[in-house]
Structure formats: C-alpha cells, structure tokens
PLY file of the C-alpha trace (Angstrom):
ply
format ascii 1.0
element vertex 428
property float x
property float y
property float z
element edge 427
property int vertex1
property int vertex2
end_header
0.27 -16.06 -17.38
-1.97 -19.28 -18.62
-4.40 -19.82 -15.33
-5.96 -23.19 -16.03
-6.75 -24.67 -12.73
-8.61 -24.33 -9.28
-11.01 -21.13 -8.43
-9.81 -18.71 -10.41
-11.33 -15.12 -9.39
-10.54 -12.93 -12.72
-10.83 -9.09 -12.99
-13.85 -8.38 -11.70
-16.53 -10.52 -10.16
-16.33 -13.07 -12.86
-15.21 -16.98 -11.23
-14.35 -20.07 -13.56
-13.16 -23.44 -12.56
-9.86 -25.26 -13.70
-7.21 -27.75 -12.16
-3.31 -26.71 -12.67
-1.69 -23.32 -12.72
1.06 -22.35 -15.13
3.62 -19.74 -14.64
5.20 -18.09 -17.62
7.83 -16.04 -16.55
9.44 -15.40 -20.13
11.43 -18.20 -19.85
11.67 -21.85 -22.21
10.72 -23.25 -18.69
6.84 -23.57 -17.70
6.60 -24.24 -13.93
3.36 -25.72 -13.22
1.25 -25.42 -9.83
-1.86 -28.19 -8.35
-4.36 -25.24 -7.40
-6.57 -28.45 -6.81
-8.52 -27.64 -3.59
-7.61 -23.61 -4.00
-9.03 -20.13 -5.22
-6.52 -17.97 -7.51
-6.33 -14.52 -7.11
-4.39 -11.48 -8.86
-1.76 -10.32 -6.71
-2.89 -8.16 -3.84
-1.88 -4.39 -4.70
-1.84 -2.71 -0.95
-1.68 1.08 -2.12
-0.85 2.83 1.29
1.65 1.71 3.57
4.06 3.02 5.64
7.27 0.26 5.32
9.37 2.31 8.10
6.47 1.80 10.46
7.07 -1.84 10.58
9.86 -1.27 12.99
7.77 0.87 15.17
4.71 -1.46 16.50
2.66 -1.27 19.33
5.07 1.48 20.74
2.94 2.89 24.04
1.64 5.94 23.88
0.58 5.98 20.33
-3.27 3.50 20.49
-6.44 5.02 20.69
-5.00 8.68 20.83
-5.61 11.94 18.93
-3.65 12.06 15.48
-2.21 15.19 17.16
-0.66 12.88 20.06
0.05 10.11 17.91
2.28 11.79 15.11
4.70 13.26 17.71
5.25 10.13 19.76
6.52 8.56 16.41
8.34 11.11 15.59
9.78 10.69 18.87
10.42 7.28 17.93
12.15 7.82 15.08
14.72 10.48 15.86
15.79 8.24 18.30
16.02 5.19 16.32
17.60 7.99 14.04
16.33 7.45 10.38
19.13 5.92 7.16
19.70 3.57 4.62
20.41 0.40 7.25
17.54 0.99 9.25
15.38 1.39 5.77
16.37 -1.44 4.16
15.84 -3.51 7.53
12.57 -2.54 8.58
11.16 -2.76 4.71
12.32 -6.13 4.16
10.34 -6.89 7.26
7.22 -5.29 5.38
7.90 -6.56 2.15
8.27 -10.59 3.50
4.98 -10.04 6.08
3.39 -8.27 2.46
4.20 -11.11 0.17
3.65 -13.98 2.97
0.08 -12.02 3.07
-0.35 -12.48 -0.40
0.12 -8.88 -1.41
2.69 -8.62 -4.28
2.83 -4.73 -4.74
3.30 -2.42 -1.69
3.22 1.31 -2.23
5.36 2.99 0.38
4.46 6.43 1.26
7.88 7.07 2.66
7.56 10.22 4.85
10.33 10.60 7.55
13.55 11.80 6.51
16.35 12.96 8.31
16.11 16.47 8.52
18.83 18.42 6.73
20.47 15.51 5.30
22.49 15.40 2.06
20.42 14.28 -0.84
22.80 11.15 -1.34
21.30 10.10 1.70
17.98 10.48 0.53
18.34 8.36 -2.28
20.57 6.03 -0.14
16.83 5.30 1.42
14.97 5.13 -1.57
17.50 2.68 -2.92
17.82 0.55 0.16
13.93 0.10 0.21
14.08 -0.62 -3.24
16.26 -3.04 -2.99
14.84 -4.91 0.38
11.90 -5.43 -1.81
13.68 -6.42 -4.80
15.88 -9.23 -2.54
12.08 -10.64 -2.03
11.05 -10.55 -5.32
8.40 -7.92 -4.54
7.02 -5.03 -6.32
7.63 -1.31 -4.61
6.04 1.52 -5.97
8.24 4.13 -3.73
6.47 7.21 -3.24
8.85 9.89 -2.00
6.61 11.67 0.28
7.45 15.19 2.99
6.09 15.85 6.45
7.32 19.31 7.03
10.24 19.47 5.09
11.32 22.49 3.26
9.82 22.61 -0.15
13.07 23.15 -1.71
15.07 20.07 -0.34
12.20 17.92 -0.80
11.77 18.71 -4.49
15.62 18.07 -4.83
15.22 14.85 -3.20
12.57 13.71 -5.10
13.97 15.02 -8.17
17.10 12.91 -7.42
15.69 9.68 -6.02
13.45 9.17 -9.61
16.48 10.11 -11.81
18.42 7.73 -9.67
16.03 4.89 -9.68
13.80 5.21 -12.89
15.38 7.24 -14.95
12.90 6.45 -18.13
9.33 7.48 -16.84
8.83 6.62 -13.85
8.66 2.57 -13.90
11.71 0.13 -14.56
11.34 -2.08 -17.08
10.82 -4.92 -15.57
7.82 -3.50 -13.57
9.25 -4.26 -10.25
10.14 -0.74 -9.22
8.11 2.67 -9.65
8.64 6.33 -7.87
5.64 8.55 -6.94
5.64 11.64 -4.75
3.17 12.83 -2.30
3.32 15.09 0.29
1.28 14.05 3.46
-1.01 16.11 3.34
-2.20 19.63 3.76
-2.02 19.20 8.31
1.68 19.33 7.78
2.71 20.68 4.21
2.14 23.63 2.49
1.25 24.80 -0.80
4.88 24.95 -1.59
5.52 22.30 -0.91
2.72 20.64 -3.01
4.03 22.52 -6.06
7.72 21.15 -5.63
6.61 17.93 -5.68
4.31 18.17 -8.64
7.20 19.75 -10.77
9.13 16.87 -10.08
5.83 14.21 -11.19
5.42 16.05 -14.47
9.30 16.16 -15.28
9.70 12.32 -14.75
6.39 11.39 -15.65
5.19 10.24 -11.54
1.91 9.66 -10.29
1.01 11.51 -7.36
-0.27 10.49 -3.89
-1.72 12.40 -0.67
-3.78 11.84 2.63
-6.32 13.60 3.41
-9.59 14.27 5.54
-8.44 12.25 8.30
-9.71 13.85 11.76
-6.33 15.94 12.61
-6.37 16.57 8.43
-9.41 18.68 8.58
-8.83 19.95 11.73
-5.97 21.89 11.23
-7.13 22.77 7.76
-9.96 24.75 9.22
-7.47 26.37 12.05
-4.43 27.33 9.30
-6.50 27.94 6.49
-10.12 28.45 6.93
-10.91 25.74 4.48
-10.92 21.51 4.49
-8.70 19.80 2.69
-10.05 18.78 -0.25
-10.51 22.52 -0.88
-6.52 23.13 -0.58
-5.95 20.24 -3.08
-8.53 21.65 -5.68
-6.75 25.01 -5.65
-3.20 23.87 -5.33
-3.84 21.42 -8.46
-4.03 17.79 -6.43
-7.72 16.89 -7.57
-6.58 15.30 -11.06
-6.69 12.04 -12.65
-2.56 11.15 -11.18
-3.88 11.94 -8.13
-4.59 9.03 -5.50
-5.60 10.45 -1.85
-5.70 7.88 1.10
-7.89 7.71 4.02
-11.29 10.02 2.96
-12.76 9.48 6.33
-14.32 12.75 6.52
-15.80 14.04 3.28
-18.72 16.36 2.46
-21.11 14.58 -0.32
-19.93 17.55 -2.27
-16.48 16.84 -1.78
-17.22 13.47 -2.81
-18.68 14.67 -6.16
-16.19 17.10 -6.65
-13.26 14.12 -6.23
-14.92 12.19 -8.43
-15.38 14.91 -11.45
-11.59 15.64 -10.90
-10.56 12.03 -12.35
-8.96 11.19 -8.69
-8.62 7.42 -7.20
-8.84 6.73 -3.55
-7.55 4.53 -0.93
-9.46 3.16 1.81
-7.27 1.86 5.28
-9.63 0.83 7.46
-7.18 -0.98 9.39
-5.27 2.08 10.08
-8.46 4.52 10.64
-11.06 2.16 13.14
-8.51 0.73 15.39
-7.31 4.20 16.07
-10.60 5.87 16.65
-10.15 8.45 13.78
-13.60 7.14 11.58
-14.97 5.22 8.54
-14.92 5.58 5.25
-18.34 6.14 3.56
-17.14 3.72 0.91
-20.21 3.01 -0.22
-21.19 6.30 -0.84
-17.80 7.20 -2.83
-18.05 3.88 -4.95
-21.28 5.34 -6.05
-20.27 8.73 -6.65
-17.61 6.73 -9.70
-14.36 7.16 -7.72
-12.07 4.21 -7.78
-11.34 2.91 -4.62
-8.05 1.31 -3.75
-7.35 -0.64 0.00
-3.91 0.06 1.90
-3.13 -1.19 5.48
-1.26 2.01 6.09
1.64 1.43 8.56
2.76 -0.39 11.60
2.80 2.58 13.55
-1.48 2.67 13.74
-2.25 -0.79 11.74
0.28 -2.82 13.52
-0.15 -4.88 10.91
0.39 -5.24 7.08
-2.14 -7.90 6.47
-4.15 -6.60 3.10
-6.75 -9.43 3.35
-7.49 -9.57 6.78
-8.45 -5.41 6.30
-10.58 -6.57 3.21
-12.27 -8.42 5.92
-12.55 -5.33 8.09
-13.86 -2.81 5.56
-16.65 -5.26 4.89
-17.08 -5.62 8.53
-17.62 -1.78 9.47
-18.83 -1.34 5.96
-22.55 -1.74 7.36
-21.90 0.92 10.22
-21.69 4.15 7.72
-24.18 2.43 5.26
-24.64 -0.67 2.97
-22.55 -4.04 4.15
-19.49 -4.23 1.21
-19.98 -7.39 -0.78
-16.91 -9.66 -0.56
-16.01 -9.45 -4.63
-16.18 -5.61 -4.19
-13.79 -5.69 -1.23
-11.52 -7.96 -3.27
-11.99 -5.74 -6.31
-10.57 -2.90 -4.20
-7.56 -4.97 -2.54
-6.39 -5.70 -6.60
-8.11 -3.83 -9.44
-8.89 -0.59 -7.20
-5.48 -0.43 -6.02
-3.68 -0.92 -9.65
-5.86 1.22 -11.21
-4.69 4.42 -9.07
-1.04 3.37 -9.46
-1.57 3.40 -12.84
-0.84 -0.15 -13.42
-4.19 -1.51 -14.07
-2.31 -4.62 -15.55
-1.21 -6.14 -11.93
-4.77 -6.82 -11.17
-5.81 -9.22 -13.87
-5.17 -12.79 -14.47
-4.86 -14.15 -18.29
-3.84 -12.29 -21.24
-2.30 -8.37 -20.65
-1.75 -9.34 -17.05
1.79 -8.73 -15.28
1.91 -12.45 -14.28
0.99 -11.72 -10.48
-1.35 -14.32 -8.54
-1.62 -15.71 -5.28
-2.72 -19.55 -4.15
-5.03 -19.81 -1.70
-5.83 -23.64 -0.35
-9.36 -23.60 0.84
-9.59 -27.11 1.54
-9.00 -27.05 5.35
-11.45 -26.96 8.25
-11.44 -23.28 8.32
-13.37 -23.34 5.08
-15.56 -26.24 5.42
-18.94 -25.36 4.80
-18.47 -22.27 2.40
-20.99 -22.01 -0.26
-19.11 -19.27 -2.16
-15.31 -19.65 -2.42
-14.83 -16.00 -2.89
-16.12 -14.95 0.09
-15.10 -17.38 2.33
-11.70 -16.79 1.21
-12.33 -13.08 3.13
-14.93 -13.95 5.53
-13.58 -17.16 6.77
-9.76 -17.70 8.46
-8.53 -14.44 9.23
-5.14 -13.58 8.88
-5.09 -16.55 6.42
-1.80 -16.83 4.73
-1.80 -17.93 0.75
0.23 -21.03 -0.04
1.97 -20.13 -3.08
2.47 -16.37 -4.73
3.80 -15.31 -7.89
5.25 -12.41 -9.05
6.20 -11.63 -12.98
5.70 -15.11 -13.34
8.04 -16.12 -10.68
7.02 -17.59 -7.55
8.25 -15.94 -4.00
6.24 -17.54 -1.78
5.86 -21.39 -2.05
4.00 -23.48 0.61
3.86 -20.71 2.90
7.25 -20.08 3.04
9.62 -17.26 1.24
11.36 -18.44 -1.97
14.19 -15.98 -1.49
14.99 -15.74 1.99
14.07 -17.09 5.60
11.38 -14.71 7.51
13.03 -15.60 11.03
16.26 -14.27 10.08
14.54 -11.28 8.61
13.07 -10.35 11.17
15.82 -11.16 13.91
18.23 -8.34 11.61
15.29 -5.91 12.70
15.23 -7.20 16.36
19.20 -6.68 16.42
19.56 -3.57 14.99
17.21 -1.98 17.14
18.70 -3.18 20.00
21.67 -2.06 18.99
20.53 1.78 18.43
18.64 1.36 21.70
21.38 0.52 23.54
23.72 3.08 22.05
21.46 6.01 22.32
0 1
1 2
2 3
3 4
4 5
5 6
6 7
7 8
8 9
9 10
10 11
11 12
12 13
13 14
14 15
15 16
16 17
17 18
18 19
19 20
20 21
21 22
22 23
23 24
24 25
25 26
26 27
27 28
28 29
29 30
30 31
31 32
32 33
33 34
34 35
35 36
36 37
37 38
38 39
39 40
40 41
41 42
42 43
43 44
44 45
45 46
46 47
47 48
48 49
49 50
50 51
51 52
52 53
53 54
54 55
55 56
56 57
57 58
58 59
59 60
60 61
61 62
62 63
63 64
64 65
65 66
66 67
67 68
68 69
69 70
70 71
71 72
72 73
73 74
74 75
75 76
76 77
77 78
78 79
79 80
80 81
81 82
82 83
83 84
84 85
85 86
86 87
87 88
88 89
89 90
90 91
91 92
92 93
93 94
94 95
95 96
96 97
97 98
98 99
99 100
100 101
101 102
102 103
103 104
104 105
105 106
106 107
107 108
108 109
109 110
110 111
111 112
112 113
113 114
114 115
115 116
116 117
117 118
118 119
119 120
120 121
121 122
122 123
123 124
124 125
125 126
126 127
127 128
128 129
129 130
130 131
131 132
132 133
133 134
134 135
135 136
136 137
137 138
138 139
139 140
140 141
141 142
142 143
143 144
144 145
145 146
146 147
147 148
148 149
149 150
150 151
151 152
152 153
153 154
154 155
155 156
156 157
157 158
158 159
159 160
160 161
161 162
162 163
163 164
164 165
165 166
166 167
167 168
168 169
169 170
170 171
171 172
172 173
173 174
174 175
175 176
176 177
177 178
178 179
179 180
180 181
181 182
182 183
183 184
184 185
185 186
186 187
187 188
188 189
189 190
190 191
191 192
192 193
193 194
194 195
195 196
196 197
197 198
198 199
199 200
200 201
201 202
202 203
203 204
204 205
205 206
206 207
207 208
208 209
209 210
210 211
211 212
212 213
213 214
214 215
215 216
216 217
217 218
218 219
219 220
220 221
221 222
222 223
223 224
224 225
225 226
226 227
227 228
228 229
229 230
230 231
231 232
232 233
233 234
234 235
235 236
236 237
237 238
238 239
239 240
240 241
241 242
242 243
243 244
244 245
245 246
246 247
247 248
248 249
249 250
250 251
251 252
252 253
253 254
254 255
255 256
256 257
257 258
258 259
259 260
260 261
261 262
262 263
263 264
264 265
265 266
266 267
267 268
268 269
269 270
270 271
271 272
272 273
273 274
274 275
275 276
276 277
277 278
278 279
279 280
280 281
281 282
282 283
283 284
284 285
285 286
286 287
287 288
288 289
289 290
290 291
291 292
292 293
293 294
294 295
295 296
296 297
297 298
298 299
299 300
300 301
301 302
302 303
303 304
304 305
305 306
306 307
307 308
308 309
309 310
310 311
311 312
312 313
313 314
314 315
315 316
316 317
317 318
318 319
319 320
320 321
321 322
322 323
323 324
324 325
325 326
326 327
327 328
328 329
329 330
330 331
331 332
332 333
333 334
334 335
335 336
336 337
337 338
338 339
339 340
340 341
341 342
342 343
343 344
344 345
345 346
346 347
347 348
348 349
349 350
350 351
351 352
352 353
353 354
354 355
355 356
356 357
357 358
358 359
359 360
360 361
361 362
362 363
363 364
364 365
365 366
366 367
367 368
368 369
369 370
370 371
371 372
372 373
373 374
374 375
375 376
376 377
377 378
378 379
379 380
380 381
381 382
382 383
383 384
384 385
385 386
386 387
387 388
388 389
389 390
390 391
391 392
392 393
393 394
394 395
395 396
396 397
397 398
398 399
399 400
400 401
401 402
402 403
403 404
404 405
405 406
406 407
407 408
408 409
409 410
410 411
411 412
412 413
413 414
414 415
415 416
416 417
417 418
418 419
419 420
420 421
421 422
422 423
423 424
424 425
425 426
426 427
C-alpha cells in the first residue's frame, strides 16, 4: 500500500500531507484514488461485536435494564427467532455492510448463542455462514467461537471443529481475511471448565483468546458464586496472559488494573454498549496508564443498537472526562485501529505504508460539516457524527466506493433480514 495523497493519519499520532492514493492489491494493476479534500486512515479494527445482535435491535424490554433482565429477554429473542446457518449468515452480512459502510474493515465477532444440543456440523454451519457473509463483502472476520452456558465438553468440540474447518494452518487464512478465536463470555455464565476447554482448543490451533469481564452483572455474580471478582477467576483459571483480550473493564480495582497489565493482557473498551445501558465507564485513562493496550468494540445490536466504530470513538472521548482526563482524539483513533490489531494479534491492519495489510478508509472532509476545523484528525471524530467514509479498502481492494458497497447493494441486504424475520415471526 503506497499512500501518497490527502491527510494521511499513520500509526500513531504522526500526520503528513499528499494528493492521490494508490492501491496495490498484488496485482499488475495500480488503482489510483483523489484523496484531495480527505483524511486517510488505517482500516477501523472494531474488536467486540456481537454480529447476531444486528437482527435483534431496539427489541422492548431490553434499554436501560439490569444485565440480569437484559440477557434473558434476548435470549428470549433468540430461541424464538431459533438460532442456524440462514439466520447467521443474514443478520452478519447486515453487520458486516453497516461495519464496512462505517469504515471499519475488521469485525471480531464474539459469537455466543448457539443452539443448544445441536450437532457440531451445525456449529460450524454458523461459523462458516458468518464467514462467508463477510467474505461476500470483502470484509475481514476474526470469528471468535465463544459459550454462554454451554457444556464444556460440546463447546470444546465445537470450537475444536469450527478452527480445523475454517483455518486449518494456525489460526489465520492466508489471505488474512478470516481468523478463529475462542472466548467464553465470561465468568457470570461459564465456569472454570469451561474456560479450560476452550483454552485446549487455542493452544492446539494456535487461537487467541477473548473474554468479558467486570461488567456490573460480571462482578456481581462473581462475588455471589464464587466469593471472588472476576479478574480473580481469570488469574487462577489461566486467562490473564498475553493471548488474552478481555472486553468491557468497567469495574476494576487499581490493583486489578496493575495486575492485567503485568499479565501481558489487551483490552477492549465499548462504550457504546456500556453508557447507553447504564452499566458504567471505563477508567480508560487510568488503564492506558497502567501500559495495557486498549482496543474499541461497539459490542452488539442487542445494547449498542448500533455498529458505528467512529461515532463510539466519539463517545469514549465524550464520557472520557466523567471518570477522569478528556481522551485526546489521536488516542481514541489509536484505540479504534492500532489498539484493536494489536490484541488480535494482527498489529499489521493498523498501519498505512510499508508492512501494512493494505487496509484504509477515505474520509472527505471538505463539506460544511467540517468547515472550520483546525485539526483534521479530530474533526474527523469530533465533527459529523455517524459520518460515513467515502471510499474503503481492504487488502488493497476497495469495498466501499463513494459511499456505496462495491460488492453488493445495502437495501437488498438488509430487506433479506427484514424477510426472514418475518417469516420466522409469522411461523412461530
């Protein structure tokens, strides 16, 4: 990837001016952009989402309620929509489109509802149909199979299955489009068993590993089951490590926050996910400070409604100042693409230049919205929220040009959602 044009915001905080962008995808063929009037990004890396939730939005019962009364009205929700491959593959290519039209080219989907007692085929049925939504878009996926009460057993088959099925060779495909992690979701609904099954499976096919934890219900239930927090559960059961990425770290002890930072762990921040839903604030100051590497997610439909990485950059810096020091804009973008890659092991998606995976995004800042804007960087978060990027490019290739998906038509993607859930509705 040869950036020579525009704003271009490299790894890090460091900004340079050019003109033209050109994409090398591998090929003889260069395919040149005008970034004239625009800032270049890396790719956005959104490192917790739920893609399932993006069929389930706004559902009532299930805003501005305990995490105890929210996680069985979804359930609800789901076993009546009843969970496979069709509904999977529809309600992720909704998430995948609204990620990439959002600029985001690498979604991590911590995949958690499964139909309970189903073959393992049908497990990896999922996975695959997922996988393939994304892949239709021209997306990256980084599928995490993750459990949320399922017996240790069939969930360590599952996973087992679903990475030999989908990257067989340690853990990534080659082209970089498709990686498997595991992660159970965390210590309020699985148990230590169920940690270790899923760990087995990482180190046999090489996997990175991903949790939630110290969310309100998280600790909660913790104290109640176990007489300890979480983060004391993941210490002893082996999930403070360096392959270990834990979302959400709303509630942590400064010790805690020392003790995830010795361990070699990466976090995610989803402040979209944890304000709107009354469940609390990240210090992320204080756990940016403490050395751990900080990653942003939108988390899912089900509590973000939306999967909008950018806009939540914009939110973390806006609540930053409530819990402690206001989050610069180049930090918040830092987060949304190096922070991310970094715990997915895949530092090189958040770079542009040499070593990079060939992922950027176009933003025109020449409109109204931006008039006035000393610094390009942060205006591109501060100013026009839920702004969309004009052109994004993944491996080189681009999948989003003026706006609009390369690869398929977002109307018709999401009417096949509409449908099909109407459909179940009405049969059920």
């Amino acid at each position: 990837m040869v950036v020579t044009g525009a704003v271009a915001v490299l790894a890090g905080p460091g900004v340079e001016h050019a003109d033209d962008v050109a994409l090398d995808d591998g090929s003889e063929t260069v395919t040149t952009l005008d970034a004239s009037g625009c800032v270049v990004t890396p790719g956005l890396v959104n490192a917790h989402h739920h893609l399932l939730q993006s069929a389930f939005r706004t559902l009532p019962g299930t805003r501005g309620v305990p995490m105890a009364e929210w996680l069985p009205a979804m359930a609800a929700a789901y076993n009546a929509a009843g969970i496979d491959a069709e509904l999977a593959h529809a309600a992720a290519s909704v998430g995948i489109a609204e990620s990439l039209l959002s600029g985001v080219t690498t979604v991590a989907d911590h995949h958690l509802n499964w139909p309970m007692g189903a073959p393992i085929d049908a497990t990896v049925a999922i996975a695959r149909a997922t996988a393939d939504a994304s892949r239709a878009l021209g997306g990256r996926l980084v599928f995490v199979r993750g459990s949320a009460r399922d017996d240790p057993d069939w969930a360590g088959a599952s996973a087992d299955a679903i990475a030999s099925a989908l990257v067989p060779h340690g853990g990534v495909t080659p082209d970089g489009l498709l990686q498997v992690a595991v992660g159970p979701a965390g210590v309020h609904s699985d148990g230590e068993a169920t940690f270790a099954a899923l760990a087995e499976v990482a180190r046999t096919h090489g996997l990175r590993r991903r949790t939630q934890a110290n969310e309100q219900v998280d600790v909660a239930i913790a104290l109640e089951r176990y007489g300890r927090r979480p983060i004391d559960l993941l210490d002893e059961w082996g999930w403070l490590a360096p392959d270990v990425t834990i979302a959400h770290l709303v509630d942590v002890t400064p010790d805690e926050t020392r003790r995830i930072a010795e361990s070699g762990a990466t976090g995610t921040h989803a402040p979209g996910c944890d304000v709107p839903m009354g469940w609390g604030i990240a210090r992320v100051h204080e756990l940016l400070a403490a050395g751990i590497q900080l990653g942003l997610g939108t988390s899912g439909g089900g509590s973000n409604d939306a999967g909008h990485l950018l806009a939540d950059a914009r939110l973390a810096m806006q609540v930053s100042g409530l819990v402690g020091p206001q989050l610069p804009a180049r930090t918040a973008l830092d987060m949304a693409t190096r922070g991310s890659a970094i715990g997915l092991g895949r530092p090189e998606l958040s770079h542009l230049g040499t070593g990079s995976a060939g992922d950027l995004c176009v933003w025109d800042v020449s409109g109204v919205a931006d008039a006035g804007v000393a610094d390009p960087v942060a205006g591109l978060l501060w100013a026009a929220p839920g702004r969309r990027p004009r052109d994004v490019v993944v491996a080189g290739r681009p999948v989003v040009r003026h706006g609009a998906l390369v690869h398929a038509d977002e109307r018709t993607i999401a009417g096949d959602l509409s449908r099909l859930l109407a459909r179940r509705a009405a049969a059920g």
